[in-house]
C-alpha positions in Angstrom: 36.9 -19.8 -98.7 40.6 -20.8 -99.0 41.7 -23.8 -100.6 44.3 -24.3 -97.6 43.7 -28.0 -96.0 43.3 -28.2 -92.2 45.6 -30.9 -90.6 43.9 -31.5 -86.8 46.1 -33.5 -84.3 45.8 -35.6 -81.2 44.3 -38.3 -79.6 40.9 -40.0 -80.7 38.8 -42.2 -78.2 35.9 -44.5 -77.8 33.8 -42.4 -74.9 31.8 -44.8 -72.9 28.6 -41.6 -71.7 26.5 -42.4 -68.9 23.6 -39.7 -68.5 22.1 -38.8 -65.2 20.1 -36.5 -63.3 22.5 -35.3 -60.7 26.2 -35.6 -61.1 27.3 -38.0 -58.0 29.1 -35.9 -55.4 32.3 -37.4 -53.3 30.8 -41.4 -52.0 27.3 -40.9 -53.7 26.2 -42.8 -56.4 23.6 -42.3 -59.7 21.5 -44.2 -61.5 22.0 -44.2 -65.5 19.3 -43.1 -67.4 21.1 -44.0 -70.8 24.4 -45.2 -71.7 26.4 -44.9 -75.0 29.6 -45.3 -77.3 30.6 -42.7 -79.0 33.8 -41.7 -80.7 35.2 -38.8 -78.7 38.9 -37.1 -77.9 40.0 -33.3 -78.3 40.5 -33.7 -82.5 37.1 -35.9 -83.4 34.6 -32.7 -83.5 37.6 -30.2 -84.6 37.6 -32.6 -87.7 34.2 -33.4 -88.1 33.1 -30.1 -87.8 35.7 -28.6 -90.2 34.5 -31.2 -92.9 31.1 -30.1 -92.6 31.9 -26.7 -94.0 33.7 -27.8 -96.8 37.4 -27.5 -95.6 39.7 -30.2 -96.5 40.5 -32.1 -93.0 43.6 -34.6 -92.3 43.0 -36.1 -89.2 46.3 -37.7 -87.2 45.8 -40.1 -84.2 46.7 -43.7 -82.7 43.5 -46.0 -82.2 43.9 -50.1 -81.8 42.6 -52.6 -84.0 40.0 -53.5 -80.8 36.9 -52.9 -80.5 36.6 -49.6 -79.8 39.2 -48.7 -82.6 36.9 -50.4 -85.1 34.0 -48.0 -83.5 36.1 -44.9 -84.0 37.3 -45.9 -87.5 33.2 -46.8 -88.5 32.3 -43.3 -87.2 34.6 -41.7 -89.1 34.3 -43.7 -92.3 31.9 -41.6 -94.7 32.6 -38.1 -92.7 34.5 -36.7 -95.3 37.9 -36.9 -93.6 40.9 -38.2 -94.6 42.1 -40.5 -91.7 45.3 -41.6 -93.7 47.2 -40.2 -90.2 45.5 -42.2 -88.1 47.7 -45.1 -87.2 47.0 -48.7 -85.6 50.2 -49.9 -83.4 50.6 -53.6 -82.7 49.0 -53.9 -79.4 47.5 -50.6 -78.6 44.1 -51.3 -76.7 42.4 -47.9 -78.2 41.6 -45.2 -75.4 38.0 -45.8 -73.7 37.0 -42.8 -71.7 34.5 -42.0 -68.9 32.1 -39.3 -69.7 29.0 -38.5 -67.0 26.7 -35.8 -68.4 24.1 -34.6 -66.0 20.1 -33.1 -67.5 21.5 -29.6 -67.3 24.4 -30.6 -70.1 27.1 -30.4 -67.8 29.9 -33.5 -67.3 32.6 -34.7 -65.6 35.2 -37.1 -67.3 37.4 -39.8 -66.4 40.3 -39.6 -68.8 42.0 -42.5 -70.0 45.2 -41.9 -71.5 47.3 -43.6 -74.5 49.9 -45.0 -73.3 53.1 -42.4 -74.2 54.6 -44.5 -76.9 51.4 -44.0 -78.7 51.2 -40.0 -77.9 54.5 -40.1 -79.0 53.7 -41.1 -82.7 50.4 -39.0 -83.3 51.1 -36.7 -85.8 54.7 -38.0 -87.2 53.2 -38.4 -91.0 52.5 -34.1 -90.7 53.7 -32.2 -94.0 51.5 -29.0 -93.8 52.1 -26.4 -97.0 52.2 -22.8 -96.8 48.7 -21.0 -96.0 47.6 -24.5 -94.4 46.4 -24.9 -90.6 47.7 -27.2 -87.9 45.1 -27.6 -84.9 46.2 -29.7 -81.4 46.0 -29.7 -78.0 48.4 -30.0 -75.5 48.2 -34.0 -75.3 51.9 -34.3 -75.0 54.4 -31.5 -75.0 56.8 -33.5 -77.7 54.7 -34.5 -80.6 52.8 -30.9 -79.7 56.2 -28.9 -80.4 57.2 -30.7 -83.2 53.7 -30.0 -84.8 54.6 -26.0 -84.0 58.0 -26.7 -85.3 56.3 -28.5 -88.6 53.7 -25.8 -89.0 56.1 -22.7 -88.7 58.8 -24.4 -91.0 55.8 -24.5 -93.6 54.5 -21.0 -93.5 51.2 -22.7 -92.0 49.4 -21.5 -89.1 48.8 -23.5 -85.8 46.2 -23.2 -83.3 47.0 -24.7 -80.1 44.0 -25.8 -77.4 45.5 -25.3 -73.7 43.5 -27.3 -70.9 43.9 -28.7 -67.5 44.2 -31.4 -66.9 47.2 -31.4 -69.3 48.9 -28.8 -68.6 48.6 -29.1 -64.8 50.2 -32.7 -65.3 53.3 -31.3 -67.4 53.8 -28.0 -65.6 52.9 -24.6 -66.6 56.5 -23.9 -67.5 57.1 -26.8 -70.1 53.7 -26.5 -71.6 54.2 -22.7 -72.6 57.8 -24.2 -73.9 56.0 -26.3 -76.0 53.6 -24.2 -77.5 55.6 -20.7 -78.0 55.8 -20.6 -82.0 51.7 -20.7 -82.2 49.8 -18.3 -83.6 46.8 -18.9 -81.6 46.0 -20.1 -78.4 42.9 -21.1 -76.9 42.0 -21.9 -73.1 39.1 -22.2 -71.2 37.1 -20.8 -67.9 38.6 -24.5 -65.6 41.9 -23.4 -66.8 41.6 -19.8 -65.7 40.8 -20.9 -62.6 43.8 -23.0 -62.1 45.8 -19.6 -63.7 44.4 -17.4 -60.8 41.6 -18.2 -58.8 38.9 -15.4 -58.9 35.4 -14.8 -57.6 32.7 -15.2 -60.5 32.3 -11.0 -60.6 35.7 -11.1 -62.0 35.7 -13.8 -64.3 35.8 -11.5 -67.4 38.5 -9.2 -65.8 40.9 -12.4 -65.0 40.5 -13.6 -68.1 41.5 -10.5 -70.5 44.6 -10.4 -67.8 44.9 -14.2 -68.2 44.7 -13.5 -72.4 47.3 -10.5 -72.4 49.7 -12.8 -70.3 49.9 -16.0 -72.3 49.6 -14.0 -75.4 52.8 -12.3 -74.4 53.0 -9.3 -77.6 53.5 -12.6 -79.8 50.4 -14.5 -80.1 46.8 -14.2 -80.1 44.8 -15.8 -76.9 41.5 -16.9 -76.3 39.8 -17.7 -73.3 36.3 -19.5 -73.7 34.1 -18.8 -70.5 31.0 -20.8 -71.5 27.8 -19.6 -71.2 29.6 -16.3 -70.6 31.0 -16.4 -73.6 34.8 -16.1 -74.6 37.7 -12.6 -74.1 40.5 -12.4 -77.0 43.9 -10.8 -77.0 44.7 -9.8 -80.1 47.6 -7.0 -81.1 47.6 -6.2 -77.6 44.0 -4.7 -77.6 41.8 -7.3 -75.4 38.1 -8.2 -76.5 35.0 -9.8 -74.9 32.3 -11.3 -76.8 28.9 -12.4 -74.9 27.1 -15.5 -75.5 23.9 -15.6 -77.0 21.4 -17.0 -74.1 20.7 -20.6 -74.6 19.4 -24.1 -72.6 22.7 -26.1 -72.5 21.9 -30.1 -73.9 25.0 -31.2 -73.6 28.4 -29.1 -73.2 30.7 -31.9 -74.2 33.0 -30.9 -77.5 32.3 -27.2 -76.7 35.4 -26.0 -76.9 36.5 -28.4 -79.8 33.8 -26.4 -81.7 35.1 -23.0 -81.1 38.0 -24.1 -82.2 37.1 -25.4 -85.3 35.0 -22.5 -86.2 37.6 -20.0 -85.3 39.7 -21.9 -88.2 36.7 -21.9 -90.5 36.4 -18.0 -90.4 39.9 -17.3 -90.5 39.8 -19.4 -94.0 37.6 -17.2 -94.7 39.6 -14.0 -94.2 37.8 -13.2 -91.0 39.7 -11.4 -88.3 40.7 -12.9 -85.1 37.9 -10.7 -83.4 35.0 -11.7 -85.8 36.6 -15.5 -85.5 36.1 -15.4 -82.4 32.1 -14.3 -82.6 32.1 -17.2 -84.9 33.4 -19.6 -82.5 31.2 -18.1 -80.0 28.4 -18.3 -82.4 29.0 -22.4 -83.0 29.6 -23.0 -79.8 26.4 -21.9 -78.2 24.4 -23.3 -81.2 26.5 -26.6 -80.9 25.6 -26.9 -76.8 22.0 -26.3 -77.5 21.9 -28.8 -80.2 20.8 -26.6 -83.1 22.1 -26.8 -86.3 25.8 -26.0 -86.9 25.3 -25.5 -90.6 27.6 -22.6 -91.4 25.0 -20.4 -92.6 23.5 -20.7 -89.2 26.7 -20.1 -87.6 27.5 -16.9 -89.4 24.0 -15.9 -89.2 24.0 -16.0 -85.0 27.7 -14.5 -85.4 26.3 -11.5 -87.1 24.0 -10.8 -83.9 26.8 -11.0 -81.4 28.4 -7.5 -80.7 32.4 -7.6 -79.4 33.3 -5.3 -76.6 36.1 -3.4 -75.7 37.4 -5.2 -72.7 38.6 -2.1 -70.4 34.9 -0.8 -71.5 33.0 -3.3 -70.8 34.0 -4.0 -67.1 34.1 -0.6 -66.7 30.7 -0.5 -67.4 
């Protein structure tokens, strides 16, 4: 594996998880069957995961000295990660989520946002080197593009995570502004959606379109699709890659883990296609809560087969 250091970007948070039976509909209420703190936000299992298979991880965020900053910064403490980026503003009451995961796995989440001075600041200490990587999301389309910027100036690489509701909340048009230098972007099935709505028999069509759109002849794209697995554009030829089948214990940080184990492959000289069986790979095992060593992961990777987009729905 490469020596390169992983630099992972964006905002941490305290999630307060309730778990129920049924997710509440519109006026209808649940009883909790458990309720928890744990850390949580877009970079945590990017990070955590990264550090777990031996790559060198420098996390950046903004957390308070509250509370739920001194959870975060406990969690984190003995994980392997250098948290040096993290930064603790005079007066920042650290971010404290919603998160309501149902017994099938799925959730919905009530975000609570830092306030912008704080997304302003995340990732301001960033000095990637040449061959390193540079992993966000879109949690603000400033600090964002002057990670890109950072990362191109460097020679390093820079995966961008694109998901609603964030770019629904900047606009389609500023977000793609603010991500155009990456390398690779990854989305997901709620963003496809919002891209073009589509019936479920066309979900793996949309999404190669979806993939060869924001990809653009520049870029490499990813959609994730769940349980369905995940479509990459790549060179202009489009891919689909099933999902083993497995029971779902809780889909929270699904995508995070693709992500991460995309990176961890590429390190390893993979190519995008086998990264993303990888991700694939990690992220079912991750959702099914079996182990994510990365012998494992490789191991399930080497079972999944990648198709030939135009093929496969031919078929």
């Amino acid at each position: 594996m490469s020596t390169a250091r992983a630099h992972v970007v964006g905002p941490l948070a305290c999630d307060r998880v309730y778990h129920v039976d049924r997710l509440p509909g519109h006026d209808e209420k649940a009883f909790a069957k458990a309720y928890r703190d744990i850390v949580g936000g877009p970079p945590l299992w990017v990070a955590v995961h990264l550090a777990q298979w031996g790559v060198r991880v420098t996390l950046y965020s903004a957390v308070g000295d509250d509370e739920a900053g001194r959870i975060v910064m406990a969690d984190l403490d003995g994980r392997g990660i250098d948290t040096n980026g993290i930064m603790h503003p005079a007066g920042l009451r650290t971010a404290t989520p919603v998160v309501i995961v149902d017994r099938t796995g799925e959730r919905a989440i009530i975000i609570d946002a830092l306030p912008e001075a704080a997304l302003l600041r995340i990732g301001e200490q960033l000095s990637p080197r040449a061959g390193d990587w540079v992993i966000s999301n879109l949690f603000h389309p400033d600090p964002v593009r002057n990670a890109v910027s950072k990362a191109k100036a460097a020679d390093a690489a820079i995966l961008i995570d694109l998901e609603l509701p964030e770019v629904e909340r900047v606009g389609f048009g500023r977000a793609m502004e603010a991500v155009g230098g990456a390398d690779i972007l990854c989305t997901n099935a709620q963003f496809l959606s919002w891209w073009r709505p589509h019936d479920r028999a066309d979900q793996i069509a949309t999404a190669g379109m979806c993939a060869l759109a924001l990809a653009d002849g520049r870029r490499t794209v990813v959609v994730t699709l769940g349980s369905s697995g995940a479509v990459v554009a790549d060179g202009g030829e489009v891919a689909y890659v099933p999902a083993p089948p497995v029971v779902a214990v809780n889909t929270t940080a699904a995508g995070d883990t693709f992500a991460a184990s995309f990176v961890r492959a590429r390190l390893d000289g993979a190519s995008n296609e086998a990264a993303t069986r990888s991700g694939v790979a990690a992220a079912s095992r991750f959702v099914a809560g079996e182990s994510t060593g990365w012998s494992a992961v490789i191991a399930t990777a080497a079972t999944l087969v990648a198709h030939r987009l135009d093929e496969f729905v031919a078929t």
